[in-house]
GUTORVO-968077 format. One record per residue (C-alpha): residue in one letter; x, y, z. Coordinates in nm, 2 decimals. Layout:
   aa        u        v        w
    A        X        Y        Z
...
! end
This chain:
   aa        u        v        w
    X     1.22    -3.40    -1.28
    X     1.07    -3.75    -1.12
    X     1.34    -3.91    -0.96
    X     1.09    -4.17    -0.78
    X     0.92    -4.21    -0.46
    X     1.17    -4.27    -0.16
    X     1.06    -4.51     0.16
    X     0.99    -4.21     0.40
    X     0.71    -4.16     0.10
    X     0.54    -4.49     0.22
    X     0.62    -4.41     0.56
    X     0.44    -4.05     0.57
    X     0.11    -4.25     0.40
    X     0.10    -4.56     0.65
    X     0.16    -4.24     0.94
    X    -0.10    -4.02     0.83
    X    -0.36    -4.30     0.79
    X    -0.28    -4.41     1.14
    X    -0.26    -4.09     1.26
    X    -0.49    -3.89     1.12
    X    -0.57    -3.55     1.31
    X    -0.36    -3.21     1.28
    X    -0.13    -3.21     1.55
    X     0.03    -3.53     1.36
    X     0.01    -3.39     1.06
    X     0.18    -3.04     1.15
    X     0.50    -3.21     1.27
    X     0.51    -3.40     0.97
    X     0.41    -3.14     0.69
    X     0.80    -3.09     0.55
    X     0.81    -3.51     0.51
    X     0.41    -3.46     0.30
    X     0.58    -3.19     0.11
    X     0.88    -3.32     0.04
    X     0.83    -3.67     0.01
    X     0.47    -3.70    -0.15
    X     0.37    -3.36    -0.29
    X     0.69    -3.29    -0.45
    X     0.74    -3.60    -0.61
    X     0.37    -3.65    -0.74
    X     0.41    -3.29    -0.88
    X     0.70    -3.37    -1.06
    X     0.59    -3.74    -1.21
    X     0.28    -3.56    -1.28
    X     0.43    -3.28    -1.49
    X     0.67    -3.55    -1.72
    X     0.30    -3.72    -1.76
    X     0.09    -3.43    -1.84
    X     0.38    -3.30    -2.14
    X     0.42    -3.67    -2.24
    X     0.04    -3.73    -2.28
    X     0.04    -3.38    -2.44
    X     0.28    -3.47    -2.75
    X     0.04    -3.81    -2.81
    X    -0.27    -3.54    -2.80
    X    -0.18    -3.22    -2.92
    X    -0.54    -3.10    -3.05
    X    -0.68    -3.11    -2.69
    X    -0.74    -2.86    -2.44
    X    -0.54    -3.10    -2.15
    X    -0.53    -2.98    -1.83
    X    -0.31    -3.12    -1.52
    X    -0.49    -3.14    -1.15
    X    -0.27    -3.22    -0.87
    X    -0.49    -3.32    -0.56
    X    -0.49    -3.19    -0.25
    X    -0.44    -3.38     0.10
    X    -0.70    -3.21     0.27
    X    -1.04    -3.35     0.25
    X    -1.33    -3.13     0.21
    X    -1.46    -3.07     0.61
    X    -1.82    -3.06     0.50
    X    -1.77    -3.46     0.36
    X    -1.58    -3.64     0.65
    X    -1.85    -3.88     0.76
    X    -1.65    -3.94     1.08
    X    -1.29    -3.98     0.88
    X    -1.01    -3.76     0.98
    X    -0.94    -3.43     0.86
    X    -0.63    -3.58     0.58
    X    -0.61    -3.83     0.32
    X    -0.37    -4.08     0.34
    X    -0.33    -4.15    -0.06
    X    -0.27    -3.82    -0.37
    X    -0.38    -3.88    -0.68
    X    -0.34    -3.66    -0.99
    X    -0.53    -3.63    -1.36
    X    -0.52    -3.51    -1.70
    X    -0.83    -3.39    -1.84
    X    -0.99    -3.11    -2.02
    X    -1.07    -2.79    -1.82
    X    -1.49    -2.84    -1.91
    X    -1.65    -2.80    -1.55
    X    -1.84    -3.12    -1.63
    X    -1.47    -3.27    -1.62
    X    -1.57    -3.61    -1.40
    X    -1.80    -3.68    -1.69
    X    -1.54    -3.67    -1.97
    X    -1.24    -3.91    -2.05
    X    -0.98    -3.87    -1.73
    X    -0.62    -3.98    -1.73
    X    -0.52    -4.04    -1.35
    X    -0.27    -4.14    -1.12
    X    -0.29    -4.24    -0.75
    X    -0.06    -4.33    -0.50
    X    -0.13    -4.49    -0.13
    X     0.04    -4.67     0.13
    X    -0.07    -5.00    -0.03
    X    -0.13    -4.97    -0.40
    X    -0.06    -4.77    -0.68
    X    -0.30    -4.73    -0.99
    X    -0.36    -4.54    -1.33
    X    -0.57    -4.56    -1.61
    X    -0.83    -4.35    -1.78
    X    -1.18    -4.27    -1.61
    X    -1.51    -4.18    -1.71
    X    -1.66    -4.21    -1.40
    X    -1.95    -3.97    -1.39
    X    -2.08    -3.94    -1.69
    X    -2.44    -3.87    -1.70
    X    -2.70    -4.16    -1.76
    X    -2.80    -4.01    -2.10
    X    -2.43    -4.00    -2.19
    X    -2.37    -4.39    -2.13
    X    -2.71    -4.46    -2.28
    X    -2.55    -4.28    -2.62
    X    -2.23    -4.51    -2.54
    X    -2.42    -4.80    -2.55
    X    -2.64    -4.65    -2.85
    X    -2.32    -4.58    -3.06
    X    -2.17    -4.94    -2.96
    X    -2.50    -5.10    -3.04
    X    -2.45    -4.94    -3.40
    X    -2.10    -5.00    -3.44
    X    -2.00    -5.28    -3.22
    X    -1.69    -5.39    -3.41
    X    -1.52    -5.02    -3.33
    X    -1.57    -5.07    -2.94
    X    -1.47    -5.48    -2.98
    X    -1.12    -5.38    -3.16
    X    -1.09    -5.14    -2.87
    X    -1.13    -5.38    -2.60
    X    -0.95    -5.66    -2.78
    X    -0.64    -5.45    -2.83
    X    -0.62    -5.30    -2.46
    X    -0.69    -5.74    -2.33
    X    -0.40    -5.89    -2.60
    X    -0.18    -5.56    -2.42
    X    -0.26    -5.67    -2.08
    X    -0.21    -5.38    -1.87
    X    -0.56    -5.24    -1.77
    X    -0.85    -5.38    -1.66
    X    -1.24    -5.27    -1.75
    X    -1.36    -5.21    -1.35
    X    -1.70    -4.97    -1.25
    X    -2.02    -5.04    -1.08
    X    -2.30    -5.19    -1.27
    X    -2.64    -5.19    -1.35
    X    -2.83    -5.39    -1.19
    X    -3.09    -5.46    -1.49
    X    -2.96    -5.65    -1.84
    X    -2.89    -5.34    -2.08
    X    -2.91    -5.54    -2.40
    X    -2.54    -5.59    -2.51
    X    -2.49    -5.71    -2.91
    X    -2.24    -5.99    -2.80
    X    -2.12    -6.17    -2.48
    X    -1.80    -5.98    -2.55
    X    -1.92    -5.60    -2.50
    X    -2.19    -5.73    -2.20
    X    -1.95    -5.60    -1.91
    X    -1.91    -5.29    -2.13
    X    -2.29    -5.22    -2.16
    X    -2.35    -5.29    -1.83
    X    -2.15    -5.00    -1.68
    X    -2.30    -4.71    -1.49
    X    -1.95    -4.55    -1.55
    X    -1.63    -4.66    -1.69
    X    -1.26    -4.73    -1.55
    X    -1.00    -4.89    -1.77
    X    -0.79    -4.94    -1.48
    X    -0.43    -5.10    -1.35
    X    -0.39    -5.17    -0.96
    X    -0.08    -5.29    -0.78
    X     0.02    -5.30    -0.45
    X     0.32    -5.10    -0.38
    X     0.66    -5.23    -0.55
    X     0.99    -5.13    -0.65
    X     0.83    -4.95    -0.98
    X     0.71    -4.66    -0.75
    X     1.10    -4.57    -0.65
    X     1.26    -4.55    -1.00
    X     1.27    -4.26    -1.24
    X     1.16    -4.46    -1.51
    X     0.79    -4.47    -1.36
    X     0.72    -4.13    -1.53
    X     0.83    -4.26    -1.88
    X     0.65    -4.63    -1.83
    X     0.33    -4.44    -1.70
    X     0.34    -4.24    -2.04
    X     0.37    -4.52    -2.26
    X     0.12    -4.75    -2.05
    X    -0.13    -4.47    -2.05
    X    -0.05    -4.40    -2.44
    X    -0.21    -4.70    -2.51
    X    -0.55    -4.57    -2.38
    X    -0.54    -4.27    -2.63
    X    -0.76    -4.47    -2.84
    X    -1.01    -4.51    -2.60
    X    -0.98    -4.14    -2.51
    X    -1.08    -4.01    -2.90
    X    -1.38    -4.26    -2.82
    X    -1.52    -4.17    -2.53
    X    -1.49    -3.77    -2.61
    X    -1.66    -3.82    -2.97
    X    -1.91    -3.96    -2.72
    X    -1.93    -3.70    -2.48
    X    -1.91    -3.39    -2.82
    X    -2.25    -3.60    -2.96
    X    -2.40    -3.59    -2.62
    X    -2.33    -3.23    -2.57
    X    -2.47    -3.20    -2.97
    X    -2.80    -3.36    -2.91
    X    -2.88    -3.16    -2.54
    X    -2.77    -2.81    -2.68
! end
């Protein structure tokens, strides 16, 4: 059961970031484990079972991330991450281009939302096809997660106009991949219980947009059989 993130959390995620190489790292792995991993695993379950009761015909998975980054993709960083994430998804091996509940926690933020970060190009350009068609369906969307005021539209853009219907679903057509996104820097939320329950109901909201974007991805994966 989450009982929150404690202060030696924060503490282990401002250490590692400043000191990030192994010998560091070994003398503080019982403070990771105890104050990041086991925590994240536990909000993390009370998510996954909460988002599984509002979606109960999907094949959901749960990822917990690890802290160790991948030696062949350092680029000159050290050999640990200083933030842990996890995500609900389906287990399809394509699962970065399908509809993505996550959560992430540094040492100076805290977000969560729903991503559709790397869908293919021919999977947008059937977003924006099924939008053009039915723009009112993606507008209701959009105008129900504003008026609710917890997530934000956020992802890199094209930089040529893609021919939106309305002013209203531009930003939405000129995604290369989608984030519906909330961002804080680190406060008092993080360190109660309640975070779990909140982060269900927050993320509840998004179901909506979830049933969207995998009828999406099911026609895409209909027309390139």
């Amino acid at each position: 059961m989450f009982e929150g993130y404690t202060q030696q959390t924060v503490d282990f995620m401002w250490g590692i970031r400043f000191n990030n190489e192994r010998g560091w790292f070994m003398e503080h792995k019982e403070d990771y484990q105890h104050y990041l991993l086991e925590p994240t695993k536990a909000l993390a379950q009370e998510v996954y079972e909460g988002l599984r009761e509002k979606l109960p015909h999907e094949p959901l998975m749960l990822k917990v991330s690890r802290i160790y980054r991948d030696a062949r993709r350092l680029h000159g960083r050290g050999p640990y991450k200083d933030h842990l994430w996890f995500s609900v998804r389906t287990g399809d091996e394509n699962w970065q281009g399908h509809p993505t509940f996550y959560f992430e926690i540094a040492p100076d933020y805290y977000s969560y939302g729903l991503g559709f970060w790397c869908a293919k190009a021919a999977t947008m350009a059937n977003f924006r096809r099924q939008a053009a068609a039915q723009p009112e369906k993606l507008m209701r969307l959009a105008q129900d997660m504003e008026s609710k005021g917890h997530f934000q539209l956020t992802g890199e853009d094209y930089a040529r106009d893609k021919g939106a219907p309305n002013e209203m679903l531009r930003p939405w057509f000129q995604k290369k991949g989608l984030s519906l996104k909330f961002e804080n820097p680190l406060d008092e939320r993080i360190f109660r219980p309640e975070l779990a329950r909140e982060l269900v109901a927050e993320l509840g909201e998004l179901v909506p947009f979830y049933h969207y974007l995998a009828e999406i991805c099911a026609m895409d994966e209909t027309i390139f059989e």
